[in-house]
C-alpha angles and dihedrals in degrees: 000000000000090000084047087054097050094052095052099047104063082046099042089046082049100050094036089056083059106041084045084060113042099035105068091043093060096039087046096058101037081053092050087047095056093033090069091041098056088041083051090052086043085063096039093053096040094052088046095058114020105113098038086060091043091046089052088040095059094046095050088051082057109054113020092172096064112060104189086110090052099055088045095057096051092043085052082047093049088050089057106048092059093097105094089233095051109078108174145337121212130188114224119197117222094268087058088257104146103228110168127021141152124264093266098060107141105250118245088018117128139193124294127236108279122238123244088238140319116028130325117189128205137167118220121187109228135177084264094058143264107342127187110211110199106190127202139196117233123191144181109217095333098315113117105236110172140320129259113218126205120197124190136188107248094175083089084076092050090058094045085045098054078040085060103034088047092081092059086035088061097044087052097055091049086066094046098053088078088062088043104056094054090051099045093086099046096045087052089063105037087049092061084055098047085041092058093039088048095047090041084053090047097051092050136098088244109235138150100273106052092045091065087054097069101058128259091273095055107044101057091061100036082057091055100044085046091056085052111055086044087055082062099043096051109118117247106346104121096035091045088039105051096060102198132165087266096210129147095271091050082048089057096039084051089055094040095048107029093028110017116181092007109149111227119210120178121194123186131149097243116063125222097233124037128202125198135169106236110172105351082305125110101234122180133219142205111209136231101249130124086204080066105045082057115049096029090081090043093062099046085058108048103023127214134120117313095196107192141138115303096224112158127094094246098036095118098057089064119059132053137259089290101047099252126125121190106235145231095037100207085060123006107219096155143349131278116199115196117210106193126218127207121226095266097050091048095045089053105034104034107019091032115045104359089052123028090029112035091030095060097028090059098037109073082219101125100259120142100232104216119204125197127179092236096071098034086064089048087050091054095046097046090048083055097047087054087050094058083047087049091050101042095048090053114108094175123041087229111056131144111243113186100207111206120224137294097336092084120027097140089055097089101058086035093061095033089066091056098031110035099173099043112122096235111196108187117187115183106202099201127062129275119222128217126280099268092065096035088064089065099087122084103226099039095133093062085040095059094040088051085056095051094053077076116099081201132020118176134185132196091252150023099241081054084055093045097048092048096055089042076068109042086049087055103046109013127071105223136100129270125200101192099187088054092043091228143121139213124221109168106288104356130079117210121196104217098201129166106235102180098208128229154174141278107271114227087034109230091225085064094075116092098013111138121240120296091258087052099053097047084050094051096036090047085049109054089042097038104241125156112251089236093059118100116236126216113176132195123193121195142130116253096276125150092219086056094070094217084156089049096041075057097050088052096058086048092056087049094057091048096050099033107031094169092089095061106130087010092082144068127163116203123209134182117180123183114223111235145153085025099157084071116079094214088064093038085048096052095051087049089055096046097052090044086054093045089054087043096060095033093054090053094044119021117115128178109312094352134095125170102220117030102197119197111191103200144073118286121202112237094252087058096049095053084050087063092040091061093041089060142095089209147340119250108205107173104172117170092201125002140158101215112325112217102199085073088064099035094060088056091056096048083061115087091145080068088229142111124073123260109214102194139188116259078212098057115083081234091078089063091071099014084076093146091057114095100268105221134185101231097202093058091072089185087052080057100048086052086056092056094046084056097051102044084052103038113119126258097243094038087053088040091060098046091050092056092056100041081056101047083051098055096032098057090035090046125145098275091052079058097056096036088052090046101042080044098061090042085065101049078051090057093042088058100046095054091055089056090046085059106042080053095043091054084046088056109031144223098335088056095044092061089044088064095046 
């Protein structure tokens, strides 16, 4: 080492004299060469179009109101930059504000300072490169009136110049292959042995101690390379710092420029579309899930392969010979497969340990969960079945598959076995309890694995993220870094991040309602209701975590301690069957219908009853229909992850009015701070509640409802799925710079491994 060294050094100190000398010279004229022909192309531009930009100026400066002027000026600005030089133009008023510019203009970047008259010419080094801003005075009769600004790409003489600088770089590193033949032996092993030490100080904790172990010219760098992957492993810093308009088309430019080609799949139990045979006639439904309501806009923005149960009657007639149908039908923006299950699978695997052992074990609602080894084996095989979908519907070995709740906790490891460099996001939409409850379940162990095999797991909340690492870190070996939010299994890192779901904003089922007087016509007069009687709605489906029977008892407490709103106050309430082959379900709509009797017979009077309780599906138009009829919304949930139907009532309204009344106990509750926070189980809290919200002012509900908007509007779906596929990719970024660092450490046949 030390004889190789003393033969470099006098030729590299030759060479490098040379190329010290030479270089600079031809890089310095070919840039003085250029310099004078892109001031030449400033002039030319700025005398073209100098009055014409004065003229428009002038105009704008007249009439700020009308902003025809305006949008001439930055479509004149557009025709120019065409040409591939010329990066951007920028109109600067007199106090230096910038006040028109083409698309291109470099972000962050202001205006320069104007020139007392005729051109100034500066070069400012961007992200984008070197830019050479010529800036120009424009005046009307004497009168200074703004600045043109004229910015080009400079990085073109950078390329002539490296043209031009390649020939003495070649015959340089003629001269150096002779070096480099006799160090190529000993770099390459001294390289396995930085590698190693590089990837030993990476995996530790990064303390003091080992640092000194790895030699004063290591540690510097492995602490700056450390910084940086923790940078990118940071929850939730890129994706809650950047605030966009998270819309459909932002969620799309997120996947094509921090993932691009990446192949979505999404799997959940429930399917987005439902076909059933009714009267000899193929109807189709769309079902009551929130799951639903939110992934369903997701996927129309971003396409991809929505893999889920074909449950409907008529679900076979309508898919092709692979089991995929395009959806939606009035329009095909991606593609629904449907996997179908046979009785025994779903009784097992659905009705058996999904549902009458992860639901209640989950919901702090007072149901004893029940676990038998027979569904549990069903679980496991129809996870299993959904993993072979998963994989056959694959076309990239790296694809980003978004797994849907506690139907399938064991998908992720499943998947990760077969796919190892899928990007796997789980979010699990109900809460998840503390480890003593947690425990439990017999098979928590698997459960927890399934979960890891996640690149990514969210839950609505951060006491949901806390309470599931409480459990990894009980019953799992691995190792947790709780300022970070991840966990270590072996080989495999998973970000545990709370992602509070949300709605399409603005909600599809919006468009086309008819104005607010109009709904609460239409809604008192199909139900019968007075048109002086105030209305409060719930919409649910018949689940016991949902306290319909509670939400019942509350209205009855109002009326005891309030009679004054006797006869001035109906609450409706329309509540979709489902899950009726389990007790528990059929228990809880029995509850709910003797309640509402209950209350009606104490209270009813002619052509009045306290509590109108439908007992069907309603389709989500419908449902915003009844938002925009009502007073207030009534969620009472006794247990929720989130609860959509809070949110979904603030978007209906667009009068800003009406007054949300939500569960402590929904995740809801956590943003929807403006809403009246209940305690569901003190039904004569409730009832205050009520009382609060039919008697709250117009200007006091106007101004809650602005803000509750504002909330759900600026956090909408699309802002959920931006947060969780940004930090994916962060994910991604990180990975491949491990790949590399291993694929330097192994050599070429590694390197093309990773690639």
């Amino acid at each position: 080492m030390l004889m190789a060294f003393r033969f470099i050094v006098p030729l590299l100190l030759v060479l490098g004299g040379i190329a010290w000398g030479a270089t600079p010279l031809v890089g310095g004229l070919i840039e003085r060469w250029f310099r004078a022909d892109v001031d030449m192309r400033s002039q030319l531009v700025f005398h073209s179009i100098q009055d014409t930009v004065t003229r428009l100026a002038a105009a704008a400066a007249a009439a700020p109101s009308d902003r025809k002027a305006g949008r001439e000026i930055t479509a004149l600005f557009q025709r120019i930059t065409q040409d591939e030089r010329l990066l951007a133009l920028g109109l600067c008023s007199v106090d230096g504000q910038l006040k028109h510019h083409s698309s291109a203009w470099p972000k962050g970047l202001n205006c320069p300072p104007a020139p007392l008259s005729g051109q100034v010419s500066t070069v400012q080094h961007l992200d984008e490169g070197p830019v050479l801003a010529a800036s120009f005075a424009l005046a009307v009769e004497g009168v200074p009136s703004g600045t043109l600004v004229i910015l080009h790409d400079l990085s073109f003489i950078e390329r002539r110049s490296s043209s031009a600088e390649l020939y003495l770089a070649g015959f340089l590193g003629l001269l150096g292959v002779g070096a480099a033949g006799v160090t190529v032996i000993v770099a390459r092993l001294t390289l396995r042995g930085w590698i190693r030490a590089m990837r030993k100080g990476l995996a530790s904790r990064g303390d003091g101690n080992e640092d000194r172990t790895l030699g004063p010219d290591i540690a510097p760098l492995v602490r700056e390379m450390r910084t940086m992957l923790r940078q990118m492993d940071a929850p939730g810093r890129l994706a809650d710092t950047i605030r966009v308009d998270w819309s459909p088309e932002s969620l799309r430019r997120v996947l094509h420029t921090e993932l691009p080609g990446a192949e979505v799949l999404v799997v959940s139990n429930r399917e987005p579309y439902i076909h059933n045979m009714e009267n000899g006639e193929i109807t189709m439904q769309r079902p009551a899930s929130g799951l639903v309501t939110a992934l369903e806009p997701i996927m129309r923005a971003c396409g991809g392969t929505w893999i889920a149960h074909g449950s409907g009657s008529a679900d076979h007639l309508t898919v092709d010979s692979a089991d995929r149908l395009p959806v939606p039908p009035e329009s095909p923006a991606y593609m629904l497969r449907r996997v179908w299950l046979s009785d025994e699978e779903q009784d097992g695997y659905y009705y058996g340990f999904a549902n009458e052992g992860m639901w209640p074990l989950c919901h702090i609602a007072f149901v004893r969960p029940t676990f038998r080894a027979s569904d549990w084996e069903q679980y496991v095989a129809v996870n299993r079945k959904f993993a072979d979908t998963v994989v056959a519907e694959a076309r990239t070995p790296n694809p980003v598959v978004l797994v849907q709740d506690y139907h399938f906790a064991l998908l992720p490891r499943m998947i990760r076995e077969r796919l190892p460099e899928a990007t796997i996001i789980t979010f699990w939409h109900i809460p998840w309890p503390n480890p003593e409850v947690f425990s439990i379940c017999p098979w928590k162990e698997e459960i927890l694995s399934g979960l890891l095999g996640s690149s990514i797991l969210g839950f609505h909340t951060q006491f949901h993220c806390i309470n599931f690492l409480d459990s990894v870190d009980r019953f799992l070996e691995s190792h947790i870094d709780r300022e970070l939010s991840t966990v270590r299994t072996g080989d495999s890192t998973t970000l545990v991040r709370p992602y509070p779901i949300s709605i399409e904003w603005p909600p599809a089922a919006l468009a086309g309602q008819p104005p607010v007087e109009e709904c609460r016509k239409d809604v008192r007069k199909r139900f019968g209701i007075a048109a002086d009687v105030l209305l409060g709605v719930g919409v649910e489906r018949f689940d016991y975590t949902k306290g319909i029977a509670d939400r019942f008892h509350a209205v009855e407490c109002l009326l005891d301690n309030h009679p004054e709103w006797i006869g001035r106050f109906s609450l409706l309430q329309v509540a979709a069957p489902t899950r009726s082959r389990l007790s528990a379900y059929r228990d809880t709509q029995v509850e709910a219908e003797k309640t509402a009797e209950a209350v009606n017979a104490r209270f009813r009077r002619k052509g009045w009853q306290p509590i109108i309780l439908v007992p069907r599906h309603h389709e989500p138009e419908e449902v915003f229909t009844l938002f925009r009829a009502a007073d207030l919304c009534l969620v009472s949930s006794l247990h929720d992850g989130m609860n959509l139907v809070a949110k979904e009532f603030v978007s209906a309204r667009d009068d800003e009015d009406g007054v949300l009344i939500l569960s402590t106990f929904a995740g809801a509750s956590r943003e929807l701070l403006e809403a009246l926070i209940v305690n569901p189980y003190d039904v004569h809290a409730m009832g205050e509640a009520l009382h609060a919200g039919l008697s709250m002012p117009a200007e006091q509900r106007h101004e809650r409802m602005r803000l509750l908007r504002e909330m759900v509007g600026e956090n909408n779906i699309h802002f959920w799925a931006g947060r969780m596929l940004l930090d994916a990719a962060r994910m991604r970024k990180r990975r491949n710079i491990e790949h590399r660092i291993a694929a330097v450490s192994h050599g070429p046949e590694s390197r093309n491994r990773s690639a």
